[in-house]
KOLTIBA-707978 format. One line per field, with one value per residue (C-alpha): x, y, z; residue in one letter. Coordinates in nm, 3 decimals. Layout:
<sites>
X: (X / ...)
Y: (Y / ...)
Z: (Z / ...)
aa: (A / ...)
</sites>
This chain:
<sites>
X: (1.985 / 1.640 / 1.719 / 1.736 / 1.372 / 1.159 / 1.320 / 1.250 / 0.891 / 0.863 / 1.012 / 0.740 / 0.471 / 0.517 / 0.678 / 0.586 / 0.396 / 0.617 / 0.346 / 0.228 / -0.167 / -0.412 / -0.815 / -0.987 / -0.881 / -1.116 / -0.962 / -1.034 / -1.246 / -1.245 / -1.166 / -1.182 / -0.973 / -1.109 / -0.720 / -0.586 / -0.513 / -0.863 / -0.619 / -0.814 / -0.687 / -0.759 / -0.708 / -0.735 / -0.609 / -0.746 / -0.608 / -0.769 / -1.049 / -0.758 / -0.682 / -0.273 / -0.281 / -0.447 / -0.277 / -0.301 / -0.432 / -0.060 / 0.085 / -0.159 / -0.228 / 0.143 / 0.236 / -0.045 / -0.248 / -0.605 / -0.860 / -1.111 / -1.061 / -1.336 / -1.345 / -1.541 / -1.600 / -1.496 / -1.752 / -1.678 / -1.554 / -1.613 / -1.514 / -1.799 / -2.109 / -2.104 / -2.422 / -2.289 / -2.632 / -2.889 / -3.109 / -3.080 / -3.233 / -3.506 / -3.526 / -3.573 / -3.840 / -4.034 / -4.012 / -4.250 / -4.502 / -4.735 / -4.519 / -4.750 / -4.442 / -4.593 / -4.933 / -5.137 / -5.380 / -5.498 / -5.769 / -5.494 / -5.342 / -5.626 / -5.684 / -5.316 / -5.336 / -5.675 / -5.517 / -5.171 / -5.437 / -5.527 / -5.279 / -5.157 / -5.438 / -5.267 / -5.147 / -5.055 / -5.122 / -4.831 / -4.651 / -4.433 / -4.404 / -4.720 / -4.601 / -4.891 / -4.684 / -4.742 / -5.115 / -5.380 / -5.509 / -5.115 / -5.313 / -5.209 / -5.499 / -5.667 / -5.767 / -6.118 / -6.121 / -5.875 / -6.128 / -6.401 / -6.162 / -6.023 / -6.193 / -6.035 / -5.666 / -5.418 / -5.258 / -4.983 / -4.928 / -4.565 / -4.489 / -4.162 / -3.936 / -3.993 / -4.097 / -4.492 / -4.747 / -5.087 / -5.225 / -5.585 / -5.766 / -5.707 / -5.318 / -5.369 / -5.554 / -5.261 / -5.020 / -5.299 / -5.331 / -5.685 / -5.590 / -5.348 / -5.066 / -4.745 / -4.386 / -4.066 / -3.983 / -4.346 / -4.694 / -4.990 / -5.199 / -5.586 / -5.851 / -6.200 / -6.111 / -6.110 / -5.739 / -5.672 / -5.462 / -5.142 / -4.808 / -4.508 / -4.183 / -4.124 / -4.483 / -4.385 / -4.244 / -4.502 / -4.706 / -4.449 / -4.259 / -4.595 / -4.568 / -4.424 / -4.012 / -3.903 / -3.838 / -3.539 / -3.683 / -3.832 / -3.519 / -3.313 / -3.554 / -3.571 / -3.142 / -3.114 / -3.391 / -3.210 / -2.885 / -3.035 / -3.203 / -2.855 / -2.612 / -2.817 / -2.773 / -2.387 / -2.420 / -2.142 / -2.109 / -2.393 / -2.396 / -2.712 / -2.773 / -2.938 / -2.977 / -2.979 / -2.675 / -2.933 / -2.965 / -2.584 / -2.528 / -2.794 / -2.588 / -2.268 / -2.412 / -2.539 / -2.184 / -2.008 / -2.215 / -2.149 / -2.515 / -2.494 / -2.173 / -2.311 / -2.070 / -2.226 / -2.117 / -2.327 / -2.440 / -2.570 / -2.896 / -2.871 / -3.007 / -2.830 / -2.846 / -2.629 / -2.348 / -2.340 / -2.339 / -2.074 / -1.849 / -1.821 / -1.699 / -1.552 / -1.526 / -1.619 / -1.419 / -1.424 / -1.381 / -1.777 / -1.889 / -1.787 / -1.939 / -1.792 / -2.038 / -2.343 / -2.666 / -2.809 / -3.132 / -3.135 / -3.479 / -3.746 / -3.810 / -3.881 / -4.208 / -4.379 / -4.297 / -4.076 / -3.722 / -3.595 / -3.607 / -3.471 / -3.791 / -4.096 / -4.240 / -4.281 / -4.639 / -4.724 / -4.623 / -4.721 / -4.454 / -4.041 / -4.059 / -3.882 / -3.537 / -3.630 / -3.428 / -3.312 / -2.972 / -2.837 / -2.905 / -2.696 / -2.408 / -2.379 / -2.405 / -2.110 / -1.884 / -1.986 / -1.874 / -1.568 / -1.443 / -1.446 / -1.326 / -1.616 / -1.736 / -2.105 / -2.312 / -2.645 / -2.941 / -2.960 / -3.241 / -3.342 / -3.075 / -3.135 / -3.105 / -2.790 / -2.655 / -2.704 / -2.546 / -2.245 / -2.185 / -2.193 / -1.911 / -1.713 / -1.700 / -1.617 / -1.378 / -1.203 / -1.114 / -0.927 / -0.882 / -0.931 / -1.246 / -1.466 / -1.780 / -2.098 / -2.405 / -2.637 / -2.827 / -2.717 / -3.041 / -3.137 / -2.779 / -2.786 / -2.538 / -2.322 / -2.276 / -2.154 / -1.798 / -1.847 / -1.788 / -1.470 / -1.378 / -1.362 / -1.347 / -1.701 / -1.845 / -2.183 / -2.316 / -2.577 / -2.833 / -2.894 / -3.217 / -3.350 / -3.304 / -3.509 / -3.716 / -3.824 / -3.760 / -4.085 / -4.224 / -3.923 / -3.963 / -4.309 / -4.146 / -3.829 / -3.931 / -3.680 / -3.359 / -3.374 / -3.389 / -3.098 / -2.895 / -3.074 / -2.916 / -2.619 / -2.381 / -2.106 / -2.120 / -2.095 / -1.794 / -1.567 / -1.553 / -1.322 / -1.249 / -1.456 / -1.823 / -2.042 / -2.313 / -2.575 / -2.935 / -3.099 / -3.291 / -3.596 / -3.722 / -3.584 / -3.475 / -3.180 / -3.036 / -2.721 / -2.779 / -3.042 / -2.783 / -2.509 / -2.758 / -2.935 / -2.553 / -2.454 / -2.786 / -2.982 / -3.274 / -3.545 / -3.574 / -3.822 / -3.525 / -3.717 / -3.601 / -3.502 / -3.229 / -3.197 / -3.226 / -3.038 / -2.751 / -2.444 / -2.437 / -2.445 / -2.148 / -1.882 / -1.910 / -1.580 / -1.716 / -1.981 / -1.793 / -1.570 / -1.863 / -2.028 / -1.656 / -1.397 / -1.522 / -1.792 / -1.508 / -1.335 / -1.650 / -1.647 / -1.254 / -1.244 / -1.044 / -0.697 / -0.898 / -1.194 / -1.355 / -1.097 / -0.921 / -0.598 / -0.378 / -0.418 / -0.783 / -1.111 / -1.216 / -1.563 / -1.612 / -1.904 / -1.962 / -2.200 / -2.396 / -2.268 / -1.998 / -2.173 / -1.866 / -1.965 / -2.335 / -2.641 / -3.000 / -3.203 / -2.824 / -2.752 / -3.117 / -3.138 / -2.789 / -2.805 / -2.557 / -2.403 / -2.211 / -2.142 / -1.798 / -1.764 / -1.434 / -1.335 / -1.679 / -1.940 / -2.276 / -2.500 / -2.512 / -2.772 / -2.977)
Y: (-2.201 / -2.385 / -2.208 / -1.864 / -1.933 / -1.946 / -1.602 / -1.448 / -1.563 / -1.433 / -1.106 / -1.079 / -1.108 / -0.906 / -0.625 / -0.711 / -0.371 / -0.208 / -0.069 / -0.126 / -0.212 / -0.015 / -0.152 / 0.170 / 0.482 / 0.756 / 0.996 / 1.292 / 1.437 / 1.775 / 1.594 / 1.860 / 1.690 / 1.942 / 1.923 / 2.209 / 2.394 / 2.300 / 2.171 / 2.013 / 1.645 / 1.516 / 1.156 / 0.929 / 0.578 / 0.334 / 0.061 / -0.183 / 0.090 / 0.360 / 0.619 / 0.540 / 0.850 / 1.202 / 1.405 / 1.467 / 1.219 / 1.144 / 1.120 / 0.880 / 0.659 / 0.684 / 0.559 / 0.266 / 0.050 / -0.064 / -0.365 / -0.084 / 0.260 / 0.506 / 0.788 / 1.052 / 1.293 / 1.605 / 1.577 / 1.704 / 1.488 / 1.572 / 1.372 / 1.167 / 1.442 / 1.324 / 1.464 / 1.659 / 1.590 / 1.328 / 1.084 / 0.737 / 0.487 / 0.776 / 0.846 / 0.448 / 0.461 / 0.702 / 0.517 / 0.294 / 0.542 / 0.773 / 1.058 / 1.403 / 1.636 / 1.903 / 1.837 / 2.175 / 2.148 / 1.929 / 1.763 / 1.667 / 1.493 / 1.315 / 1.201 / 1.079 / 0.868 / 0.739 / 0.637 / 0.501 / 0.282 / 0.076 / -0.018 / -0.074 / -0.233 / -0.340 / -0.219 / 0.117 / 0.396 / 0.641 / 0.916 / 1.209 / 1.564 / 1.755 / 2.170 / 2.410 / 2.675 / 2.538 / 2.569 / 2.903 / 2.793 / 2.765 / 2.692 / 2.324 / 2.083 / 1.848 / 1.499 / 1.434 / 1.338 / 1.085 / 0.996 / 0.965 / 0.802 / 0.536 / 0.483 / 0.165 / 0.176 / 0.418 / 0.649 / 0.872 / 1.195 / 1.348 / 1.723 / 1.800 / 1.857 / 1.548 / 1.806 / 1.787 / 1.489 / 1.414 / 1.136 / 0.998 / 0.890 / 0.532 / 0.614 / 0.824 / 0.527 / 0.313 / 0.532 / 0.564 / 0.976 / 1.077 / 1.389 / 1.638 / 1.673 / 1.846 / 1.738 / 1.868 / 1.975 / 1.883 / 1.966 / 1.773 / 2.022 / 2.071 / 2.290 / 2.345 / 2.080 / 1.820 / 1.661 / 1.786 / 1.487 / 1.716 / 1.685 / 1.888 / 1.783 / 1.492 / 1.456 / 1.269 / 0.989 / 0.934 / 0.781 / 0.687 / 0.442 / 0.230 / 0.159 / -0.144 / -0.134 / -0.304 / -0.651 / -0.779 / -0.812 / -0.487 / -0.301 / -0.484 / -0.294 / 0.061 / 0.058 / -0.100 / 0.142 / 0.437 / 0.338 / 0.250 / 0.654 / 0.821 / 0.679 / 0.787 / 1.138 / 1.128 / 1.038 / 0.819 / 0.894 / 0.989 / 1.148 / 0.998 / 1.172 / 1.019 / 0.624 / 0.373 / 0.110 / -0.186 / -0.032 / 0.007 / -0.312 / -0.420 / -0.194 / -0.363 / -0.681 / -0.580 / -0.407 / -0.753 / -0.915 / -0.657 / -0.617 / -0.250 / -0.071 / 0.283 / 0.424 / 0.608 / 0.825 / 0.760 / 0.918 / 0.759 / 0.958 / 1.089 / 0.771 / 0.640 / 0.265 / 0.425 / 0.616 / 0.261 / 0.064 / 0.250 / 0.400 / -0.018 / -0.089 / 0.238 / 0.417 / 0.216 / 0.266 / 0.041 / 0.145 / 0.228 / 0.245 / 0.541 / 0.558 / 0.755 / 1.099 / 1.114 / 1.324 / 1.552 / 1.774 / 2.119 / 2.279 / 2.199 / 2.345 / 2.705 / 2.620 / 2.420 / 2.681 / 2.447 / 2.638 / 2.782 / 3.210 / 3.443 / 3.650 / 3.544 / 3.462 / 3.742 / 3.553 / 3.481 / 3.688 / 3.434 / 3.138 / 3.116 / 2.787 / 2.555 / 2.357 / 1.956 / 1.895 / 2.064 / 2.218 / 2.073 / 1.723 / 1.918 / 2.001 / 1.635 / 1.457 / 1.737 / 1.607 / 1.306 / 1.238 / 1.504 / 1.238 / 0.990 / 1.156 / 1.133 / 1.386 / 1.560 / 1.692 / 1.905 / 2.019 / 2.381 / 2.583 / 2.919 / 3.160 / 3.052 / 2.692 / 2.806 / 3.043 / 2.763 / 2.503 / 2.700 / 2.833 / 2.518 / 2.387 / 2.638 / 2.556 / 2.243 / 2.281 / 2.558 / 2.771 / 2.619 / 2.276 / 1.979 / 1.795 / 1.909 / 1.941 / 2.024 / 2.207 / 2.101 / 2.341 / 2.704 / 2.787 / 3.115 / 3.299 / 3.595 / 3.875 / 3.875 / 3.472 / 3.388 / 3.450 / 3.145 / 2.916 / 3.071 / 3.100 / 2.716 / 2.584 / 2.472 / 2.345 / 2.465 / 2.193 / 2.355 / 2.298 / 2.523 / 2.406 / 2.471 / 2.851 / 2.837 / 2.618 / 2.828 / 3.164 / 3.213 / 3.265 / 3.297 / 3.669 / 3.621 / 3.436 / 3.547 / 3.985 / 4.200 / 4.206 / 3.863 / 3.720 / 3.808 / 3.627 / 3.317 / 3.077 / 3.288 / 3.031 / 3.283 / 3.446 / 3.082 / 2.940 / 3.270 / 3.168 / 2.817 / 2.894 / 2.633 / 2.501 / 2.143 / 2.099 / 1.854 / 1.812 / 1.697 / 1.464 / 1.356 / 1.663 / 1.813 / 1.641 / 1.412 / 1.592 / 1.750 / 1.967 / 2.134 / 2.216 / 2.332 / 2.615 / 2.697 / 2.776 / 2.981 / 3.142 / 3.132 / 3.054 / 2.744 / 2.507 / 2.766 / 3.048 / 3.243 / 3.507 / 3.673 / 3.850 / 3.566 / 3.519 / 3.736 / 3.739 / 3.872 / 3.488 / 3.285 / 3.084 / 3.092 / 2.759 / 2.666 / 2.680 / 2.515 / 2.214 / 2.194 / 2.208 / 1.923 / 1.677 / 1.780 / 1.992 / 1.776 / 1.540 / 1.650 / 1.732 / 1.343 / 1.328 / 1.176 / 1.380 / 1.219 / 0.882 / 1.097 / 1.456 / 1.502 / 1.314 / 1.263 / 0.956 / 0.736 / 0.825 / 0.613 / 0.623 / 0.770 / 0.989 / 1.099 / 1.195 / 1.457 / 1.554 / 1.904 / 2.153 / 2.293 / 2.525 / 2.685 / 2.641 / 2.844 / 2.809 / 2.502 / 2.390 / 2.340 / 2.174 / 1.964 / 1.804 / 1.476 / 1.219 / 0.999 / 0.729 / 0.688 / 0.493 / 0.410 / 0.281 / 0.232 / 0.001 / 0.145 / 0.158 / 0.378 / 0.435 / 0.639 / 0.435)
Z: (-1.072 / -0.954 / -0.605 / -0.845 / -1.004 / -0.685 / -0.541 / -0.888 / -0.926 / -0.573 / -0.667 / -0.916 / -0.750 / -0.433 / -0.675 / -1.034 / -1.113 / -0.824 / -0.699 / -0.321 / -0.321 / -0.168 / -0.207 / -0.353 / -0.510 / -0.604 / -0.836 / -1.079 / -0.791 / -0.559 / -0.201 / 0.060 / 0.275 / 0.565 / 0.731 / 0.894 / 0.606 / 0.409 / 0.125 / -0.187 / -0.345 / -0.675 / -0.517 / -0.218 / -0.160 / 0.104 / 0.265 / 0.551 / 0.554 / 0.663 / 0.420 / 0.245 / 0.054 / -0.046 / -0.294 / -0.653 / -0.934 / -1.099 / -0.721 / -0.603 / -0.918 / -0.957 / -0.648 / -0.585 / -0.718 / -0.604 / -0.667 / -0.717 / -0.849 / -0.906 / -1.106 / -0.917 / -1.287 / -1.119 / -0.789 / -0.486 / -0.186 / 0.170 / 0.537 / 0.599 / 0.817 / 1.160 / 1.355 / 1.691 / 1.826 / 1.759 / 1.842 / 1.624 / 1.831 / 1.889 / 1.497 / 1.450 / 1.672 / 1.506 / 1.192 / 1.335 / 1.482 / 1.291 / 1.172 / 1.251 / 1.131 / 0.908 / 0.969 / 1.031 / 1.258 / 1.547 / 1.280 / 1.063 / 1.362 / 1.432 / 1.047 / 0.994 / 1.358 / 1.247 / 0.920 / 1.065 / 1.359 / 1.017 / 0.952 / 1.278 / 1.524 / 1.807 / 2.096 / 2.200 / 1.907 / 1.872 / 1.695 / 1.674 / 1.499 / 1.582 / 1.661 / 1.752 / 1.655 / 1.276 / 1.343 / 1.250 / 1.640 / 1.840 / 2.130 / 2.285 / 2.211 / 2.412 / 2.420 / 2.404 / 2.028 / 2.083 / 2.379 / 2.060 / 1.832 / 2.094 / 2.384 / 2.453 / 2.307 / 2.472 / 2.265 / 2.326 / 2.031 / 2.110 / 1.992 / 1.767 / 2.074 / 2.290 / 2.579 / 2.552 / 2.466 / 2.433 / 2.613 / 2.589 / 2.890 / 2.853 / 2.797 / 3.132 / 3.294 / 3.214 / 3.410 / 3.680 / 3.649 / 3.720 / 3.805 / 3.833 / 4.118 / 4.108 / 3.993 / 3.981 / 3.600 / 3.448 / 3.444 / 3.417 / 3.256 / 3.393 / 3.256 / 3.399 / 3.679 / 3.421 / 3.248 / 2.924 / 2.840 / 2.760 / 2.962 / 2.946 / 3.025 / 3.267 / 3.264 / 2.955 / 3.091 / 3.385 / 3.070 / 2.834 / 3.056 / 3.027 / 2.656 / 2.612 / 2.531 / 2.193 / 2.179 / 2.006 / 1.637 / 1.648 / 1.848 / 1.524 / 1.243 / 1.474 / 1.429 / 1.082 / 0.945 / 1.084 / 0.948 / 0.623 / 0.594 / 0.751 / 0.546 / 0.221 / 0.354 / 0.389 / 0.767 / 0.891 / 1.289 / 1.510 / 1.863 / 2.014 / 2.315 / 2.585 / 2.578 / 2.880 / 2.920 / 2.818 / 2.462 / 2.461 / 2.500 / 2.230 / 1.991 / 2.076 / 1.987 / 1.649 / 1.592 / 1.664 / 1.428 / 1.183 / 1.125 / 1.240 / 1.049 / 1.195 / 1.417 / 1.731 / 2.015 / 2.278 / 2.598 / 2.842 / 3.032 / 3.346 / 3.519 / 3.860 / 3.625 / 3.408 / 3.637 / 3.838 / 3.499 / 3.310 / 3.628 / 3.656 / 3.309 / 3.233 / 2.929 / 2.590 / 2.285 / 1.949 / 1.569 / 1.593 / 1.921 / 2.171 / 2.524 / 2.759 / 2.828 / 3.012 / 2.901 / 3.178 / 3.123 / 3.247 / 3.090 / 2.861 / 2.474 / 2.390 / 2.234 / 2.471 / 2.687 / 2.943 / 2.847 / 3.190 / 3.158 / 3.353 / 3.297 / 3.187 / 2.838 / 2.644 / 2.513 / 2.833 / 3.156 / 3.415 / 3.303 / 3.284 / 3.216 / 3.478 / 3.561 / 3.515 / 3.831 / 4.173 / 4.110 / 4.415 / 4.172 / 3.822 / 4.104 / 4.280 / 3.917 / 3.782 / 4.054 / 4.040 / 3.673 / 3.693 / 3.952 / 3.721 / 3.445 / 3.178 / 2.977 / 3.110 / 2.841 / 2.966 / 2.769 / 2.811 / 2.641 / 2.801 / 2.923 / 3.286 / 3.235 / 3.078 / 3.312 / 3.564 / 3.452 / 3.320 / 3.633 / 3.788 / 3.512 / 3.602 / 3.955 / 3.858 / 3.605 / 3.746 / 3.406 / 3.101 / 3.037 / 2.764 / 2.923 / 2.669 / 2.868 / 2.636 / 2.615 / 2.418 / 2.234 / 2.400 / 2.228 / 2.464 / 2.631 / 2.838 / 2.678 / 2.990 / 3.035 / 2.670 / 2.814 / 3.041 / 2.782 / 2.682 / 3.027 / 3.118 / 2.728 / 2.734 / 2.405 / 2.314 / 2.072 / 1.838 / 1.593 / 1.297 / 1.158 / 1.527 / 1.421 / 1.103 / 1.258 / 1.552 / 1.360 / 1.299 / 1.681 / 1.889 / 1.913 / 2.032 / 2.317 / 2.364 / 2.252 / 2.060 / 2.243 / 2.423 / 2.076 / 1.998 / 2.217 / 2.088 / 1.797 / 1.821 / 1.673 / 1.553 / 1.833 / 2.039 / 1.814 / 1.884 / 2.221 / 2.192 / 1.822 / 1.690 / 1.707 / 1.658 / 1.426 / 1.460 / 1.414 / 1.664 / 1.463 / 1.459 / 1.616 / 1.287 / 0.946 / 0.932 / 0.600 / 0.692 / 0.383 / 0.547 / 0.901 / 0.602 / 0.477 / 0.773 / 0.926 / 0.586 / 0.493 / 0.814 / 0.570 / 0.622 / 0.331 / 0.119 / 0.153 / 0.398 / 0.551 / 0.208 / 0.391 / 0.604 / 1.039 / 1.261 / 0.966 / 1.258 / 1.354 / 1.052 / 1.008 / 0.716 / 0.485 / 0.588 / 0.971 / 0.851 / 0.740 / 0.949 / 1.214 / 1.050 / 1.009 / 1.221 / 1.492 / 1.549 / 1.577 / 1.831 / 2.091 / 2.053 / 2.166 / 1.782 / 1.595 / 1.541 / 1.409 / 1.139 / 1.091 / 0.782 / 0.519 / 0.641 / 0.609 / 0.891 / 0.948 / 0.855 / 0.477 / 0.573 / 0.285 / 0.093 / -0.291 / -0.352 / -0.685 / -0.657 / -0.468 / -0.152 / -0.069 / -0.445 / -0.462 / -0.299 / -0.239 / -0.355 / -0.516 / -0.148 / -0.046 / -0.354 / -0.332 / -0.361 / -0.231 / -0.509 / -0.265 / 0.088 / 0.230 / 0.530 / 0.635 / 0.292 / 0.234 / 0.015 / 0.220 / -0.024 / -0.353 / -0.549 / -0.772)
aa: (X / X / X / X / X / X / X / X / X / X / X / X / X / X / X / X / X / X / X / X / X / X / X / X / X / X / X / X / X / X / X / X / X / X / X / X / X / X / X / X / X / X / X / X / X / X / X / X / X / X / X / X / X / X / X / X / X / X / X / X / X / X / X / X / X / X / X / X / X / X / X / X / X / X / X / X / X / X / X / X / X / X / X / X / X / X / X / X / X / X / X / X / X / X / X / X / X / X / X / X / X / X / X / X / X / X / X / X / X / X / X / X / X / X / X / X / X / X / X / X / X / X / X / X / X / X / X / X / X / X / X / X / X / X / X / X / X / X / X / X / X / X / X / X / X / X / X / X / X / X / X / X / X / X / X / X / X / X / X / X / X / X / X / X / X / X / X / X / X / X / X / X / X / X / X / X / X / X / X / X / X / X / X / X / X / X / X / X / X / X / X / X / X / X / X / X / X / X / X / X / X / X / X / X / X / X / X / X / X / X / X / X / X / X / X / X / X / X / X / X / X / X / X / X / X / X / X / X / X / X / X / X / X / X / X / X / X / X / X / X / X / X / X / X / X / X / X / X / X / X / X / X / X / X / X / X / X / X / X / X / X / X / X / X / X / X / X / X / X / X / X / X / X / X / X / X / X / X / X / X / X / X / X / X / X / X / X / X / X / X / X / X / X / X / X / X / X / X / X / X / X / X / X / X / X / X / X / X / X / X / X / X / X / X / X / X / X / X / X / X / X / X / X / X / X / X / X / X / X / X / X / X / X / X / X / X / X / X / X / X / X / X / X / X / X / X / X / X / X / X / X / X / X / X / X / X / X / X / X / X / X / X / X / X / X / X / X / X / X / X / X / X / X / X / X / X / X / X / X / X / X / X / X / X / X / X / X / X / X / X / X / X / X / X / X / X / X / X / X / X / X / X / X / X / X / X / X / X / X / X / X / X / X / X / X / X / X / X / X / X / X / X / X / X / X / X / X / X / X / X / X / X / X / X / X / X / X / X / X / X / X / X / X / X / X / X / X / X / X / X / X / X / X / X / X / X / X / X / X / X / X / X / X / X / X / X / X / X / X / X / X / X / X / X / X / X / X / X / X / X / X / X / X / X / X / X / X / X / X / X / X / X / X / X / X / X / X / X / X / X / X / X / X / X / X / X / X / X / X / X / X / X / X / X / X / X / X / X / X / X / X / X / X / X / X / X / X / X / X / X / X / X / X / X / X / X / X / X / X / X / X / X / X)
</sites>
């Protein structure tokens, strides 16, 4: 009999309410589970930040019970929004630099960097977000107010894109350019004899490699403050395209401390560092860390005027923009990482930047196969070379917001008929079938609201166009979704382990404050994210 006791109490206690534990279940909600069959759940139950089950309130509550359930009121449940393309180290950065997004005119520039220099005294003076195009005078400007301004402290002003800067002299001074000379993919733009201060392309980075990197405090605040800002919008995996190994490994050690929960795909620039660094250790693959493509860069943007054409600008007849490298370099570095199996991923912006570098993947990948080489962008393709991506199952990686964003002038540059092979995303996704969404953030927003109705409604965030952009490529809401979870998934090699809520997968979910597969206009834009889980952990809450 005491032998009997001990096995009972036992008994009780691993099956006393006969019901296997799970740590959270969110019920009474509308979980698009975003599966093959888009089915909708009432309920979800995670385990060991893994989802146990998805199925219908009575099923689920019936069959588990949890340390934490959560009644969801009827909102609507989605796969945690992975961004296809961004830049998170990049956005971090600019966190900490004067933000000149939306300002319009070069005097407003110059009053928000005077400002931001208050408050900021030392060192170099930057920031990000300035776009001509947003001006009444779209010319470029030039530097000699920042000459006035700050004779003595360099500053460096970089446009919305990341193509083009302006540089004062004493930013110029520090990269020892006292004139112009030419380089392959950039100009160092003169006028009158005399330097103008702006720089297109990898001009850039002749000045920008002399402001000083981030030391380990600051790199810690540039990561955490991203984080902090994506996971309020719903973001819970970011491609960030184009870092260097050292800032990898920086990363990895804030991901082993569990300081940074983030989980990133990253791709490494096109940098011989990073082929020697990563060819070495070979691919990289945790729970939140993914590093096994490398970030090439075909062209420049459309509105600095850098994007490789086949014909010239229709605004301005004596440039077609330029490739950044010789193509003999885009063909060595595609067989260079085909060889060792790693995934290449090129920036590809006007139709012959495009053109190029597709017919240089297909030479490489020789027709159909399951390497799921990228271009990022496909911003400006011929009519005739759309079928190349079809042909050797090449995924173009798009942006919608860049299509309401550039909406506005891209005939000017592109004319009538060029246009419209430009943000063609329908037309891009019925190549493989499916399509990734991202944002390319912070050269746009990081609300993946705003990439869910510029793919549906082809409208910028005041619903302009009334009739919307170039309407015979906007996407469906289901491609939409799917573009932003699953798809965007899988041009990460990612989607058996998250892109849908499945059991087995990570419990990255997000609850939103209304139904964007039901809702329109500013419903859509002024969603607001009520709670963000990441693998099963709640990392944002509205307050």
């Amino acid at each position: 009999m005491k032998r009997i006791l001990p096995l009972f109490a036992l008994l009780v206690i691993l099956f006393g309410c006969g019901k296997p534990q799970a740590d959270l279940i969110i019920y009474n909600a509308k979980i698009y589970t975003v599966n093959a069959q888009f089915d909708i759940a009432e309920a979800m139950a995670v385990k060991d930040g893994k989802i146990l089950s998805v199925g219908s309130n009575a099923d689920v509550r019936e069959k588990f019970g949890a340390k934490d359930e959560v009644d969801a009121n009827g909102k609507a449940v989605y796969p945690g929004f992975i961004d296809a393309h961004a830049h998170f180290y990049g956005y971090g950065e600019s966190l900490q630099s004067a933000d000149l997004r939306g300002t319009t005119s070069w005097e407003d520039v110059l009053k928000r960097i005077t400002e931001f220099a208050k408050t900021h005294p030392d060192g170099w003076l930057t920031g990000r977000g300035w776009d001509q195009n947003d001006w009444d005078n779209k010319q470029f400007p030039s530097k000699e107010k920042l000459d006035e301004l700050f004779p003595n402290r360099p500053v460096l002003l970089e446009r919305i894109d990341g193509h083009a800067s302006i540089a004062n002299q004493s930013a110029l001074n520090a990269a020892g350019i006292t004139k112009s000379f030419t380089l392959t993919g950039g100009d160092i733009v003169e006028k009158d004899g005399k330097l103008t201060g702006l720089l297109i392309d990898n001009a850039v980075e002749l000045v920008s490699n002399k402001v000083p990197s981030a030391d380990e405090k600051k790199a810690t605040k540039i990561l955490l403050d991203a984080q902090k800002n994506c996971f309020a919008v719903g973001l819970t995996t970011i491609d960030d395209c184009g870092l260097d190994f050292e800032a990898v490994e920086f990363i990895e050690k804030m991901q082993s401390d569990k300081s940074l929960k983030m989980r990133l795909y990253v791709m490494l620039s096109d940098a011989e560092k990073n082929f020697d660094y990563l060819f070495k250790r070979g691919a990289i693959k945790t729970d939140r860390l993914n590093v096994r493509a490398f970030k090439v860069y075909a062209d420049g943007a459309l509105g600095s005027r850098g994007a490789c054409l086949l014909h010239p600008y229709s605004d301005m007849s004596n440039k077609s923009g330029f490739l950044l490298s010789d193509i003999k370099h885009f063909e060595e570095v595609a067989d260079k990482i085909n060889a060792h199996d790693f995934q290449m991923c090129t920036h590809a912006i006007g139709d012959s930047a495009n053109r190029s570098i597709l017919n240089i993947y297909d030479k490489v990948l020789k027709g159909k196969n399951d390497k799921r080489w990228r271009i990022e962008h496909a911003q400006v393709v011929a009519q005739s070379d759309f079928g190349l991506f079809g042909k050797s199952s090449v995924v173009p990686s798009v942006q919608p917001t860049h299509a309401t964003s550039d909406m506005y002038w891209a005939a000017d540059r592109l004319g009538n008929e060029r246009v419209k092979g430009a943000y063609a995303y329908k037309q891009l996704m019925d190549q493989n079938g499916w399509i990734p969404l991202g944002t390319d953030f912070p050269v746009e927003q990081i609300n993946p609201m705003l990439t869910f109705y510029a793919a549906t409604a082809r409208k910028d965030s005041k619903e302009f166009p009334k009739d919307g952009f170039q309407m015979e490529n906007a996407l469906t809401p289901e491609q939409a979704l799917r573009g932003m979870t699953i798809w965007a998934a899988k041009a990460n090699f990612e989607e058996k382990e998250k892109g849908s809520l499945e059991v087995g997968k990570f419990a990255d979910f997000v609850i939103l404050d209304s139904d964007i597969m039901k809702a329109t206009g500013q419903q859509i834009l002024n969603n607001k994210v009520l709670k963000t889980y990441l693998n099963g952990e709640k990392v944002y809450e509205q307050k």
